[in-house]
N, C-alpha and C positions, 0 to 999 in steps of 0.2 A: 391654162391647162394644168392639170393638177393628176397626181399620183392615189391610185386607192387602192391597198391592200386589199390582195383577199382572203378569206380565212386561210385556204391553205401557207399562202406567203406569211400571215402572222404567226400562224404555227414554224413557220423554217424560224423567223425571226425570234421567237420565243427561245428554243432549240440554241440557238446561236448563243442569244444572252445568259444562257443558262450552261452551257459549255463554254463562255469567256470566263462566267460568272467559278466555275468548277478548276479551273485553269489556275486564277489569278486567286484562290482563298488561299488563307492564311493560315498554319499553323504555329502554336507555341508550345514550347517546352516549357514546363513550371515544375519550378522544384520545393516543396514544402518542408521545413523542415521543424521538428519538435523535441527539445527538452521538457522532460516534467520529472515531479516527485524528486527536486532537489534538495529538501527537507533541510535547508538551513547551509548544507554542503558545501559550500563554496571553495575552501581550500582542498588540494588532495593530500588531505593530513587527517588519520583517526588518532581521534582523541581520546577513545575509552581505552586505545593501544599505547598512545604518547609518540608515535612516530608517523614518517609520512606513508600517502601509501598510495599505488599506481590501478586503485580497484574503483578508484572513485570522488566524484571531486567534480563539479564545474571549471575550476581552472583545466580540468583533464578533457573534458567534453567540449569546451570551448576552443580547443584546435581542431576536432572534429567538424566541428560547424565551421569554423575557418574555410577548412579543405573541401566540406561539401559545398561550400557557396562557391569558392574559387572556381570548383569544376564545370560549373553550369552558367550560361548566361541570365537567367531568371531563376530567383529564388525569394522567399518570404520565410521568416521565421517567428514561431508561438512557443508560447512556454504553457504548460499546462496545469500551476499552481503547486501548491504542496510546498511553499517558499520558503516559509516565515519558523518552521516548528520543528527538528527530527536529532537537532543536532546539538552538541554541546555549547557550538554557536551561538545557534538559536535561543537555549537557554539562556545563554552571558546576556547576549540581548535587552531579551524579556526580561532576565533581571535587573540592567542597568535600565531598562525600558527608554522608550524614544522620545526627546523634547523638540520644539517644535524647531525647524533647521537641523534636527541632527537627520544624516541618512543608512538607513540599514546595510550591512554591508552587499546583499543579496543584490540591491540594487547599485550600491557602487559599480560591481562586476557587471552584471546584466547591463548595465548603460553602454558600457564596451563594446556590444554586439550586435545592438540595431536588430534587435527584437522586432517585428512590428503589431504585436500583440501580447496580451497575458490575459491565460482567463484565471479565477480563483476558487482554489482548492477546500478542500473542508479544514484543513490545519489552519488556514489563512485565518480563521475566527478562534483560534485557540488562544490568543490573547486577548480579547473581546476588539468592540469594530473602533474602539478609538485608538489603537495600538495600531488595527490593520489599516485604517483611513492612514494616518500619520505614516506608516510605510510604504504606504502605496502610492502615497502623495509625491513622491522622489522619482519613480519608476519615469523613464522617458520613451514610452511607450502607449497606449490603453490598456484598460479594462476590463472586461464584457465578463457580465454573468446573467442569466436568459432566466431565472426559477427562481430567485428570491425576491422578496420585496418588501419595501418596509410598512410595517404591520398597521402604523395610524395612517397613512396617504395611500398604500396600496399601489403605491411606483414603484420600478424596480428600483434596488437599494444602487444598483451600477446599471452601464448603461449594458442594457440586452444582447445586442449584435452592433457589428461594426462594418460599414461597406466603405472601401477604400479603393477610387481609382486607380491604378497600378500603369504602369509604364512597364513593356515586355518588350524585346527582342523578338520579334517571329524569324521565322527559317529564312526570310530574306532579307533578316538583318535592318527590317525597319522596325521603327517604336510603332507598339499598338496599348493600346489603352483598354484594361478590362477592368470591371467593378468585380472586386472581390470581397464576398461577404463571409463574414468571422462570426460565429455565435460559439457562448460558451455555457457548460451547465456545473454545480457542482451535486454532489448526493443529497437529499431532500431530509436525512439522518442527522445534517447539522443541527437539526432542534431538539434530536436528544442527544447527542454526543457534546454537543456547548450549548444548552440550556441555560444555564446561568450569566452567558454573554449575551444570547438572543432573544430567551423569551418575553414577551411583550413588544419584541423591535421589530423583529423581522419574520416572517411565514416562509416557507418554501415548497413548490410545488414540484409535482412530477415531471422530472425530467422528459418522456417523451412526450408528454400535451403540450409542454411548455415548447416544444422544438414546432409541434405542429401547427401552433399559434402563431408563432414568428417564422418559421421560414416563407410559408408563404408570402408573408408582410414585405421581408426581403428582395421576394422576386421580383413583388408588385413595384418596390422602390429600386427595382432594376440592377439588382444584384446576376452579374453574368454567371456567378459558379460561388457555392456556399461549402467553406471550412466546419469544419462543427467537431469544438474543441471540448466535450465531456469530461469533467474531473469524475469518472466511472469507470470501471472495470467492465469485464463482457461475461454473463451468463446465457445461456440458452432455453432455461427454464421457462418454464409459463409466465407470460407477460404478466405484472401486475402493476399497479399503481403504486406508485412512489416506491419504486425496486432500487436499491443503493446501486447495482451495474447494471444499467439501461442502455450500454455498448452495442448489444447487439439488435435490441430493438429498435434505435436510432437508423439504424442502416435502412431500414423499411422506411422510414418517413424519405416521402417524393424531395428531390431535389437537392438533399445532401449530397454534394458530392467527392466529400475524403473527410473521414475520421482520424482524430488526432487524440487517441484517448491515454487514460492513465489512473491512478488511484489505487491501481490492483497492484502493484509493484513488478507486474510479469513482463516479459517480452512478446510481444505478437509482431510480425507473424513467425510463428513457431510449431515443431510437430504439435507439442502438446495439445493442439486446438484443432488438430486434422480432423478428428472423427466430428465435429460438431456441424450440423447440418447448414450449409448455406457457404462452408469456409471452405477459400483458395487459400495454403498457406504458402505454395508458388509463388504466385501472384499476389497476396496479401490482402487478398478482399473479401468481406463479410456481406454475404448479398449481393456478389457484385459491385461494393463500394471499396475503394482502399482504405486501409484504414493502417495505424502503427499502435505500440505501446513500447516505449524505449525503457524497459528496467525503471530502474529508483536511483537517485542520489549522484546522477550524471554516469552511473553506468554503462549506458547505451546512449546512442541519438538516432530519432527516429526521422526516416525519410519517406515520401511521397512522391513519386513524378509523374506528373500528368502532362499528355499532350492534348493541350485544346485546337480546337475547328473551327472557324468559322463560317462553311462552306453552307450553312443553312439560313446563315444571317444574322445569327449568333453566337459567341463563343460558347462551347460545352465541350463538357471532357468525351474525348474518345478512344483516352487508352489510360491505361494507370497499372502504378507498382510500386507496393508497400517494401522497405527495407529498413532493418536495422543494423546499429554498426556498434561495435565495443568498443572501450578504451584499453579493454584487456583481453589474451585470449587465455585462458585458464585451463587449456590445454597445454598450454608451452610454457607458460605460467612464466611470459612476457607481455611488455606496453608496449599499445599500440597507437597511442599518445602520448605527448609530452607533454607538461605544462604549458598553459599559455601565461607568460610570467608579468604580463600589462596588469591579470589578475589576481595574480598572486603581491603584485608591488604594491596595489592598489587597496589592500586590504591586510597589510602589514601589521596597522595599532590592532585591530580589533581580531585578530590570530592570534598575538601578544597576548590581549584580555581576555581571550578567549584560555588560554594555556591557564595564564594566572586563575581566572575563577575557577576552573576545573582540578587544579591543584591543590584546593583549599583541604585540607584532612578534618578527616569527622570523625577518625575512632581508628582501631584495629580490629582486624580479624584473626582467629587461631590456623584458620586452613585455607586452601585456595579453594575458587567456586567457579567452576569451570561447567559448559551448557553440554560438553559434548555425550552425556549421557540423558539428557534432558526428554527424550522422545520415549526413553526406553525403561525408565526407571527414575525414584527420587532422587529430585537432584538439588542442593546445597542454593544454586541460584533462585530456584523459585521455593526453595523452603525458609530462605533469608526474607525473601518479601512477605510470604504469609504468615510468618511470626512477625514482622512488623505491624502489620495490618491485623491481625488479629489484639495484641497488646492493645494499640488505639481503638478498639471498638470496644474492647473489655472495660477498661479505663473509661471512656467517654461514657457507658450506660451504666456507670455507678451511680447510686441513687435514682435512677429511674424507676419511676411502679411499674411500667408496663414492658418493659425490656430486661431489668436487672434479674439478673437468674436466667436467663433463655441461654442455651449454649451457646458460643459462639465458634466459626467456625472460618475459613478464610479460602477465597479462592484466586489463585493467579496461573500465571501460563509463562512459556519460554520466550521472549520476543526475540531472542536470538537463538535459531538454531538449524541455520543453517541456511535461511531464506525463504527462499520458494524451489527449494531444490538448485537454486541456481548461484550459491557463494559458500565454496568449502570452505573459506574462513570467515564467515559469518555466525561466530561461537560468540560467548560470554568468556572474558579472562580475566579474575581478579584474585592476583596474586594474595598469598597470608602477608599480616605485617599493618604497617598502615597505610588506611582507607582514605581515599578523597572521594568530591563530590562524580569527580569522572568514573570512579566506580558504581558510584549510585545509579550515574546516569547510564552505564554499560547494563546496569541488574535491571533498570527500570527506565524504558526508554523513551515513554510518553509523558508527556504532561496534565497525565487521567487527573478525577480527585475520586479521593477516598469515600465509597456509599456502602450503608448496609443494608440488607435486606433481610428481613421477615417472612420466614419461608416453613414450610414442613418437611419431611422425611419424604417424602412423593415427591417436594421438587427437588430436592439434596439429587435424588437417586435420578432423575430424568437429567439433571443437569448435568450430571458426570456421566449418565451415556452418550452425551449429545458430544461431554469431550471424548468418548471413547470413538468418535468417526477416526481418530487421528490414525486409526492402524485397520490396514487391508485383513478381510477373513481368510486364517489359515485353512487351510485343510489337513485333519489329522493324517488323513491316507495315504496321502502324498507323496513321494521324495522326490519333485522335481524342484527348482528351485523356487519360492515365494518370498517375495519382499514383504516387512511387516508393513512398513509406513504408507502411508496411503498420501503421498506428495499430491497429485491431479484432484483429488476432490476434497482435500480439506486443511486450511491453512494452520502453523504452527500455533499462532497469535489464537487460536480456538481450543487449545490442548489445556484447560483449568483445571490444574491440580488442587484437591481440594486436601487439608490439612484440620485435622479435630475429627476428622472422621479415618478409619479404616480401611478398606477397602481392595477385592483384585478386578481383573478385568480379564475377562476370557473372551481369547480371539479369534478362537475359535466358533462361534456364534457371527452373524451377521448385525451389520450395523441395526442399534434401531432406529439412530434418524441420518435422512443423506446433509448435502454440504452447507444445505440451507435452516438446516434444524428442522425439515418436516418430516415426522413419524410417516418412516418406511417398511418397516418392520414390526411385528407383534414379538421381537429378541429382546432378552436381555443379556448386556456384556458385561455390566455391574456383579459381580458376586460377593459373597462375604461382607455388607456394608453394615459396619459395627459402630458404634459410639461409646466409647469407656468399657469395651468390651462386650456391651449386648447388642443385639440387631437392633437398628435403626425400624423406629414403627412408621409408618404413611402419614400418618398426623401427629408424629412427633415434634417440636417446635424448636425451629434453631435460627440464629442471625448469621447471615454470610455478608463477613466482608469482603469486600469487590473495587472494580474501577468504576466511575461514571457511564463509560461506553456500554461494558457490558447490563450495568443495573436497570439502563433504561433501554436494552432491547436487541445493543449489538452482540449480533450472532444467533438472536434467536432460540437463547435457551428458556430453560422452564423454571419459573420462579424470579422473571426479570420484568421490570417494566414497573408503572408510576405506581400501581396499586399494592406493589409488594416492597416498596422504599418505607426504610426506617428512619432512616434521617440521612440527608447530605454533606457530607463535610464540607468544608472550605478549602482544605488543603490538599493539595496533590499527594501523591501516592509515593512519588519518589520525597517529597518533603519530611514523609511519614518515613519512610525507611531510613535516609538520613538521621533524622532524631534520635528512632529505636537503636542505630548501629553507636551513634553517642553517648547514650544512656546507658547501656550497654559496656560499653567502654569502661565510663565512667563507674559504674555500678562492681563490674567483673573483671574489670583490665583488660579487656577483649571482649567482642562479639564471639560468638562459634554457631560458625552456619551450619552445622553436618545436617546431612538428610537422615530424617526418623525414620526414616522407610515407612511410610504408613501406609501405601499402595504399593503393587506389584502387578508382572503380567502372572495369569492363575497360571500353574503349570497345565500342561498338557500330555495327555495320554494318550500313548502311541503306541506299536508294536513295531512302527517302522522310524528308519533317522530320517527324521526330516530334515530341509536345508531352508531357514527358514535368516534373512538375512536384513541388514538395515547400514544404514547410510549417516556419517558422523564425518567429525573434521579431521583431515588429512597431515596433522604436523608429528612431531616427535615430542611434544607436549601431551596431545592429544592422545597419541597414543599411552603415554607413561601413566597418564592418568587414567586413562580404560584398564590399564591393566592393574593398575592399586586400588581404582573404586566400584568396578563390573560388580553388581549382585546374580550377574549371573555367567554360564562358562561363556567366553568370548573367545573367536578365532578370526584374524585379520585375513581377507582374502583377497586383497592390492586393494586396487580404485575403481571407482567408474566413468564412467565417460567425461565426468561432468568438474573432475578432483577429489571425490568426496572418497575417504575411506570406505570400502566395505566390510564389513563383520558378519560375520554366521553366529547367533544366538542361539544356545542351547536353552529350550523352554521345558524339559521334560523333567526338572527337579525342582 
């Protein structure tokens, strides 16, 4: 005798299994956590200052990560590149550079932590790749970079993505076992930004083809839930191929499910990204996806926590929330970390070597060169560079037939000043007296090289509206309040003061190009652009020296890129200014940086007081100096939110 279901009883019994099934699923709490854009940092010690300092540092973020693991039963930790290059460290490094056994300090400290991944940044090639292989070779970690490959085999040059069975705590306290997959991208601009270390080795593709060729690859190899670690920043703009911040397009590719990005130096999630269509900055999700960006230089660390499900017969994410955490709060302008001192012990000699090389003197100076006017008027730090850089281009095209005689003319920008709106002491400080290399490195904080370019009076004049994005349009009519600087759409590092030319900038005119360098406007904010006194013609011929980055593209101004290269130096930019500040020396008994004033903002005609204001650094330095080098009337009116002085500009003389 025997038993036969019938449909109706299969159906209860279905019913059944499927409410056991509903009952008895599992969830997990996962906690992701991300450092990036340590830029060499590892101590919390500024060295362009010579003391220590509670704003920043790996040793400082590395208690944070302590305390966010300790709090969770499941956690994984990424770091997001940007390792190897930003800091005076970094430089000691590269210059003592790495033999084979010796190991980087980045990785000294980072072994401490149980990292379980790294993807690699676009600085990581700033040494070329036998520098980066040899340091990377220490890291006791992986990894993954998904876009590059090498140029004669057409393999990726690292390994792409990374699936790691994981051991997790669910809510009842049993082990479950999930595949976690890790893919990482860096900006596809490394091949003109280190050209000279890459070209002929390695290609790079766009970051979101390159995600949507391997993610799916991942799932198919059974990846339950995919990381996806971008060394990119977030734009909203129109998607395009091989876009340097492909943050926000990544969110669209099926299957990612938590962004770990970085490269822009900003914080996400944060207001400043509320209006951008698709973002929770609640919730921290771009699309629907979580996603972080933890600052720069261990300022922040960023957190993720996902609760996964397996109630469908899979694990997938079914809830998430993006947070960021400080080491400082700059309101209270106390720590909110302490050192973690395993790291600091741990890297003792090379903080030593790091002091010594940075102490080495290369000359004097007559006056001090301070950034806090840098946004608003010439200013002494970036007029010290572009008379470096201009000498070296003068000099090197002596005797040329085809160069010798073209004006020469130089363009550089503030790299310190002030951040991203988000570090009032984030200035330039170099006392009169004498100079060392940590001064250099404080005037000039990359490891660019020096390129000129072959250009006319037409890209002179588009290339300095592109820097005029730097400042919001006033309104003459007005007397409510208006901020000049324009922090949300355009970074300092694009503000290229140019020097051998003239020139004012009326701000009252609308941008002619937005953040991206694309002509928005038929404006011009350029006026008065003179050369030796007369107007600048359209097809007048002049050489601008420059950095690598911007010559061949970064930022997108006019008059950059391969066809308008005059010749590439060899030597870095800060190389070059050290020299000049020696020669100098030796020549004058002093360097004397003063600004020529060669640009101004145009004054402004009004019948009403406008209140038209701007944002500088916050000490009693800063101030002493505003009020002995202002070219124009200045009135201190406290702080804002954020520490940053504020000042009222008077533009109407």
């Amino acid at each position: 005798m025997y038993f036969r279901r019938s449909p109706v009883s299969m159906a209860v019994f279905a019913a059944l299994v499927s409410v056991s099934g509903l009952t008895s699923a599992a969830t997990i709490d996962l906690r992701v956590v991300e450092t990036t854009d340590l830029h060499a940092n590892v101590m919390d010690f500024d060295y362009y200052k010579g003391k220590p300092t509670e704003q920043f540092g790996l040793a400082r973020v590395a208690t944070l990560v302590k305390q966010a693991r300790a709090e969770v039963d499941n956690s994984v930790l990424v770091d997001n590149g940007d390792l190897l290059q930003g800091s005076p460290m970094g430089d000691y490094m590269a210059d003592k550079g790495l033999e084979q056994g010796d190991m980087h300090p980045v990785y000294k400290a980072m072994n401490l932590l149980d990292y379980d991944v790294g993807n690699i940044g676009n600085h990581e090639f700033n040494y070329g790749l036998d520098f980066l292989n040899e340091a990377i070779n220490d890291a006791r970690f992986p990894y993954i970079s998904a876009n590059v490959v090498d140029a004669k085999t057409g393999k990726n040059l690292y390994q792409p993505y990374l699936i790691k069975s994981q051991q997790f705590k669910d809510s009842d306290g049993k082990l479950q076992t999930v595949k976690v997959g890790y893919i990482g991208f860096v900006p596809p601009q490394i091949m003109q930004w280190d050209r000279k270390h890459l070209e002929g080795k390695v290609v790079a593709f766009d970051i979101v083809e390159s995600a949507k060729k391997f993610v799916p690859q991942m799932k198919a190899e059974g990846a339950d839930i995919i990381i996806a670690i971008p060394h990119s920043g977030m734009s909203s703009e129109p998607y395009k191929a091989m876009a340097e911040n492909s943050t926000y397009y990544l969110s669209l590719v099926e299957g990612i499910d938590a962004l770990m990005f970085g490269h822009s130096h900003g914080v996400f999630p944060a207001e400043a990204y509320a209006e951008i269509p698709g973002v929770d900055v609640e919730k921290g999700t771009i699309n629907g996806v979580p996603a972080v960006m933890p600052g720069r230089w261990g300022s922040h660390l960023g957190l993720v926590d996902l609760q996964l499900d397996n109630r469908s017969g899979k694990w997938e994410v079914v809830d998430a929330r993006a947070t960021t955490r400080a080491i400082f709060n700059t309101r209270t302008n106390s720590s909110k970390a302490k050192s973690y001192r395993d790291i600091v012990n741990i890297i003792k000699k090379e903080h030593q070597g790091t002091l010594e090389f940075v102490n080495q003197p290369i000359g004097k100076a007559s006056d001090q060169m301070y950034s806090y006017l840098a946004l608003v008027q010439d200013d002494p730090t970036v007029q010290i560079v572009n008379n470096a850089q201009r000498d070296y281009v003068e000099r090197f095209i002596q005797g040329d037939p085809d160069l010798e005689g073209i004006p020469v003319i130089s363009a550089a920008a503030p790299f310190k000043a002030g951040g991203r709106k988000n570090d009032p002491t984030g200035y330039t400080e170099v006392e009169a007296g004498t100079l060392t290399f940590r001064n250099a490195a404080d005037l000039y904080l990359y490891p660019n090289t020096l390129v000129a370019l072959k250009v006319t009076g037409k890209e002179v004049k588009n290339w300095l509206e592109r820097s005029a994005g730097q400042f919001n349009q006033i309104n003459p009519d007005s007397t409510e309040p208006q901020p000049l600087l324009n922090w949300d759409g355009f970074q300092t590092y694009n503000f290229d003061v140019m020097d051998g030319v003239d020139y004012q900038i009326d701000v009252t005119q609308p941008a002619r190009f937005d953040a991206n360098g694309i002509q928005v406007n038929d404006s011009h904010r350029i006026i008065n652009l003179t050369y030796q006194g007369k107007p600048v013609k359209a097809d007048q011929a002049f050489i601008i020296a420059t950095n690598n980055y911007r010559a061949y593209g970064g930022g997108n101004f006019a008059g950059t890129g391969d066809k308008f290269v005059a010749f590439a130096s060899p030597d870095e930019n800060r190389t070059v200014l050290s020299a000049y500040i020696t020669a100098q020396t030796k020549k004058n008994g002093q360097v004397i940086p003063s600004a020529d004033n060669n640009w101004r903002l145009a004054p402004i005609r009004s019948d009403k007081k406008l209140n038209i204001t701007f944002e500088t650094g916050n000490s009693k330095s800063a101030e002493r100096f505003i009020a002995k080098q202002a070219a124009y009337p200045l009135k201190k009116q406290g702080q804002d939110e954020t520490g940053f002085a504020l000042y009222q500009i008077d533009l109407s003389k």
